[in-house]
N, C-alpha and C positions, 0 to 999 in steps of 0.2 A: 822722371822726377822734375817736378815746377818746382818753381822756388818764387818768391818776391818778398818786400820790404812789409810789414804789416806796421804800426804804432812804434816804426823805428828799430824793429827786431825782422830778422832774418825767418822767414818762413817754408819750411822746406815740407813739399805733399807726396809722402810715401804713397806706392800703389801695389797692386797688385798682389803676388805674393812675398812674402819673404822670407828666406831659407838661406842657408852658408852662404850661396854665390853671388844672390841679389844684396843678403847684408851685407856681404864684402865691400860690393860696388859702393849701396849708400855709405859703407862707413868713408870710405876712399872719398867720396866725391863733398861729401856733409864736412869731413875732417878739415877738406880745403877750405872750407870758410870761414875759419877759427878767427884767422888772421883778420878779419874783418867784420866779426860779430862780436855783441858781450854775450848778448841770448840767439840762441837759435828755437824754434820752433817745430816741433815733428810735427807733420798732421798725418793721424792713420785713416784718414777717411775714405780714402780707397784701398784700405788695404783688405784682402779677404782671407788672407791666411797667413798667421804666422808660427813657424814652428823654433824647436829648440836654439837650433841652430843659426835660425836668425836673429834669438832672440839675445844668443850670446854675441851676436855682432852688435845688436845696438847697448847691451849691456860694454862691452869695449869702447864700444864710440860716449858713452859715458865716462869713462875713467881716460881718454883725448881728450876728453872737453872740461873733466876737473882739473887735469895737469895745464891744459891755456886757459887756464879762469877764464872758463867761457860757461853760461848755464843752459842746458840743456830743458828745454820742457816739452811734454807730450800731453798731446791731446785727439779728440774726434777719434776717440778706439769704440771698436763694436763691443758685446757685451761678452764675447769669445774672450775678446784681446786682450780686452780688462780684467776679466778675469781669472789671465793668466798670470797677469802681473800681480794679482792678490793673492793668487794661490801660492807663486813662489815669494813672496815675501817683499817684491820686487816696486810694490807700489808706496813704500814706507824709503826707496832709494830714490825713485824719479820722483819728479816733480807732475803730476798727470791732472790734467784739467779736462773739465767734461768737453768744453768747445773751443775755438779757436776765438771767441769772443774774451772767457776768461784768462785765457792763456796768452793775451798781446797786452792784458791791464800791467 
């Protein structure tokens, strides 16, 4: 997991897959930056697979980051990703932007 400062928000670059254990981790390690962010930044640009289980950890790592008014945004999802979050209804709760360009304005 990278992470840097982008237009003064917190940018954090998921990869690879992510499932119960790998969400776990991001939630764990994304949660610590609360204290230090307003916005944080997903990027799924590398991610290549995401299933239920992960998707309930980043859904939790939203409801960490409403309780420290902090705003969570997502962006750079394949057309898998996205359209997971459309089918569960999920894309009317995140805030999800096509690139990491719109998503640091």
């Amino acid at each position: 997991m990278e992470k840097e400062i982008i237009g003064g928000k917190q940018t954090v670059y998921l990869e690879g897959e992510i499932n119960g254990n790998t969400g776990f981790s991001y939630k764990e390690k994304i949660s610590a930056l609360f204290s230090n962010s307003a916005v944080i930044i997903l990027s799924f640009k590398d991610v290549v697979y995401l299933n239920s289980s992960g998707l309930r950890e980043i859904i939790d790592l939203l409801k960490l980051a409403n309780k420290s008014k902090v705003e969570l945004r997502l962006c750079d999802m394949s057309k898998e990703i996205r359209e997971m979050f459309s089918f569960t209804g999920l894309e009317k709760v995140f805030k999800i932007f096509d690139n990491l360009d719109k998503a640091a304005v």
